[in-house]
N, C-alpha and C positions, 0 to 999 in steps of 0.2 A: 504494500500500500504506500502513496505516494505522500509525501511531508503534509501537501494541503489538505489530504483526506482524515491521515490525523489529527489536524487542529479542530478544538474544540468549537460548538457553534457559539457564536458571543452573545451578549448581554439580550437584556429584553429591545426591542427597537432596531434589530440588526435586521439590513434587507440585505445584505453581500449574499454570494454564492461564496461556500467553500468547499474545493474541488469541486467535486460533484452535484452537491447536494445543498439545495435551495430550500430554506426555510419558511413555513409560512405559505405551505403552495401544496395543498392538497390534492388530491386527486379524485375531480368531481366524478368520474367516472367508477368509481370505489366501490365493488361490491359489497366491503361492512356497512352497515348502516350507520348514521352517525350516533357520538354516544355521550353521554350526559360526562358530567367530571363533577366528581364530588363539590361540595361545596364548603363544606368544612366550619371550622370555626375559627381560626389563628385570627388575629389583627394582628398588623404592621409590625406591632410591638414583641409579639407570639412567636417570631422566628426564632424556634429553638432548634432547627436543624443548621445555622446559618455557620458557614464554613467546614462545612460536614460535603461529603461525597457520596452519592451513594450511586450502585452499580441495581439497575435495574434489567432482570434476563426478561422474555416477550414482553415488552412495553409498548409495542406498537397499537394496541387498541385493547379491548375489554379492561381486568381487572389489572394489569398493568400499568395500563396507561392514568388508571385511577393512581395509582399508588404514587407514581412519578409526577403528576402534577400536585397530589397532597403534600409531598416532602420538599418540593420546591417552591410552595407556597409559605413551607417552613423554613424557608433560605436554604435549601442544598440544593448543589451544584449535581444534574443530573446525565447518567448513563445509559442510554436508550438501547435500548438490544434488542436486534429483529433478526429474525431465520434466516431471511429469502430477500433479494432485490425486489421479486414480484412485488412485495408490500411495504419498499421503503417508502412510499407515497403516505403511509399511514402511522409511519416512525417518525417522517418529519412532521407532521400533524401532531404526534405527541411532542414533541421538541418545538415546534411554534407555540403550547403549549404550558409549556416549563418555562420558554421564555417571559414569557406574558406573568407569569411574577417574578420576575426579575433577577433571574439566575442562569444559570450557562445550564449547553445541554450537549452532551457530545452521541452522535451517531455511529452505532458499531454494531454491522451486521454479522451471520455466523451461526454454524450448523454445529450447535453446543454437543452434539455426539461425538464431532472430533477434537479431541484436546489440544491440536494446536489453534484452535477457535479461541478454548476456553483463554489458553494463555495468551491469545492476542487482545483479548477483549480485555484483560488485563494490566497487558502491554500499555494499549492504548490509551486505557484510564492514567495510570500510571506516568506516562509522558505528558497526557493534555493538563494534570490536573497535581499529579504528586503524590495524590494520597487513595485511600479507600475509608473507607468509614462506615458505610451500611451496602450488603448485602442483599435483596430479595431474590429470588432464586424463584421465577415465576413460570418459564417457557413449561409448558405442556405440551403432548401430543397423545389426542383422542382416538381410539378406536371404539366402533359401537358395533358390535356383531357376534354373535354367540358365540363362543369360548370355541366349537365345533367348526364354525367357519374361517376364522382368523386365518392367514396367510402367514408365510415365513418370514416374509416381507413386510406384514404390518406389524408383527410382533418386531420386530429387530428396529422398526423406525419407533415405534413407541418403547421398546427399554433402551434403545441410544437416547433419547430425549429424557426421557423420566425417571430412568435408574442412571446409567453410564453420564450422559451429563448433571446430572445431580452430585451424582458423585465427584467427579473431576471439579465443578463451580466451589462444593462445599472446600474439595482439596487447597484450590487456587485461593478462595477468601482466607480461610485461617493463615495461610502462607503470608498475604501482602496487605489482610487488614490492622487496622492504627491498634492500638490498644482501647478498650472501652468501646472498639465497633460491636457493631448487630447485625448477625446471618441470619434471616428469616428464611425459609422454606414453603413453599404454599403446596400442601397436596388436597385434597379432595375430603369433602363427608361422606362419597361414596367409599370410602377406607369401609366403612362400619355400615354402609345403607343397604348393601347384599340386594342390590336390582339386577336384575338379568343383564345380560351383553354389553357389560363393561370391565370382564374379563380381565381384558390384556393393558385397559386403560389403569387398573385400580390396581392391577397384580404388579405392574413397575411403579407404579405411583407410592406403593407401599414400602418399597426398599427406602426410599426420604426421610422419612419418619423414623426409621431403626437409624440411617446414617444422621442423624441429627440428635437423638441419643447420644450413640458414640461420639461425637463430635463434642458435646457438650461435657461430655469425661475425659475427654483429652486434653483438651485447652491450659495450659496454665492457668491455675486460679488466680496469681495476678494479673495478668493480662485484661482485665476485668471484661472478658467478651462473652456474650451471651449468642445461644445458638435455640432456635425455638420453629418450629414448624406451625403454622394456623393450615385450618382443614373448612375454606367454606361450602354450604351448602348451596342448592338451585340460586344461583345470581343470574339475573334478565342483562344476559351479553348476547352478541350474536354465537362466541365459543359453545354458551348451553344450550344457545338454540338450534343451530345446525343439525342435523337428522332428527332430530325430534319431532313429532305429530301433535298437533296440536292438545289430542288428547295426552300424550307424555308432557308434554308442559303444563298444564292442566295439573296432571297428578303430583308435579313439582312443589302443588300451592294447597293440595289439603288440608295437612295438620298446622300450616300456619296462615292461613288465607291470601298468601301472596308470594311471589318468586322475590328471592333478596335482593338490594342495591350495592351497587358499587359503593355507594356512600355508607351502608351500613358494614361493610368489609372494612374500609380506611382509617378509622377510626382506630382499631387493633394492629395494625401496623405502624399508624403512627406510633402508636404506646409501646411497642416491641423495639422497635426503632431510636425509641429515645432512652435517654439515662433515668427514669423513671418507670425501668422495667429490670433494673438489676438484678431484683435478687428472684428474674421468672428465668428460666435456662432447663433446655432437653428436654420443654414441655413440648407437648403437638393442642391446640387449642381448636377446636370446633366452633365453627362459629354459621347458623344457621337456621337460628328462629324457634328451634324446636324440633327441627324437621327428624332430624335423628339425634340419639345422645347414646354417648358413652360414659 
């Protein structure tokens, strides 16, 4: 990658191109829908993430891109991480974003199953910015199909996403985070919801949660860094809408009479996120309304 591709994208107010990639310029033609952004409560004065870094993995739209414009609303300087070129249209859309409260946003694509991804994506924080400081650890990859149909193929792309880069992201954060950082982890309420043909999505998704265990017992106890996985349930994203029938969406909102919000997710991130969740570590936290409990 070329010098201009890794500078970071600048402040809020920035219309430049750098290298490639122009900010602020969505792609009307976008098959995700467009998507609400938390709203949050911070005032101006509230920036407690402010000089903080945080490394965000699929930011480019649903609960991602929640989470990266809440902490940069809280002054961190943001890391936007998308898969595929197809959808950097919708990374710099997060990154216009993060701008718009008045913080830097740096763009870093990459196919988190291969580890020299992981450590560029590293790399590159690392250069544009110096430091690491918060972790989320968000990229997913869904299969929905009976445990009997599943493919070799779609097995091995959903544990390179979900198991093999989890692991390698968790590797690389304790490696190059500050002291006092936050690894968050995001896996699923279907861990514990036992619904039919999400098989191969919930069976790698499960390995996070034991690696963030461990991860939480190995850390140097001074190093004061917490390591914590959240587990939400049905959120109204296009992610949980995708194969779903109306009536499987429907069933999403029985026991609680509505599918959850991005806004109700952000909330526990920020809290995980900040120095006000010290002494929470190696938990996996559910968060879902009701829908299911452990």
């Amino acid at each position: 990658m070329n010098a201009n591709r890794r500078k970071f994208l600048g402040a809020i107010g920035a219309t430049s191109v750098v290298g490639a990639i122009a900010v602020g310029k969505a792609n009307a033609q976008s098959p995700t829908p467009p998507q609400t952004v938390p709203s949050g409560s911070a005032t101006p004065v509230e920036r407690e993430f402010t000089g903080k870094v945080a490394i965000i993995t699929g930011a480019r739209n649903n609960l991602g891109r929640g989470y990266a414009v809440a902490l940069a609303r809280n002054g961190a300087d943001i890391v936007v991480h998308y898969h595929r070129e197809a959808t950097r249209d919708q990374a710099e859309e997060t990154a216009r974003l993060v701008q718009q409260q008045g913080t830097r946003a740096l763009l870093v694509p990459g196919d988190l199953s291969q580890v020299a991804n992981v450590k560029r994506l590293f790399d590159e924080t690392m250069e544009a910015f110096g430091q690491v400081d918060i972790v989320i650890h968000n990229a997913g990859e869904s299969v929905k199909k009976p445990l009997a149909e599943v493919t070799e193929e779609e097995y091995d792309r959903a544990a390179g996403i979900n198991s093999k880069g989890a692991f390698f992201v968790n590797q690389e954060a304790v490696r190059r985070i500050a002291d006092e950082g936050r690894i968050i982890n995001v896996v699923s309420s279907l861990l514990i919801a036992n619904i039919p043909n999400y098989s191969a999505y919930t069976g790698t998704k499960a390995a996070m949660e034991h690696f963030t265990r461990a991860l939480a017992q190995e850390i140097d106890w001074k190093r004061n860094i917490t390591v914590n996985s959240i587990a939400p349930g049905p959120i109204d994203t296009p992610f949980y809408r995708t194969g779903l029938t109306p009536e499987e969406i429907e069933r999403g909102t029985q026991l609680v009479g509505r599918l959850g919000k991005i806004d109700d997710v952000v909330p526990l991130v920020e809290f995980l996120a900040s120095q006000r969740s010290r002494w929470v570590n190696g938990q996996t936290i559910f968060i879902n309304g009701g829908y299911v409990t452990r």
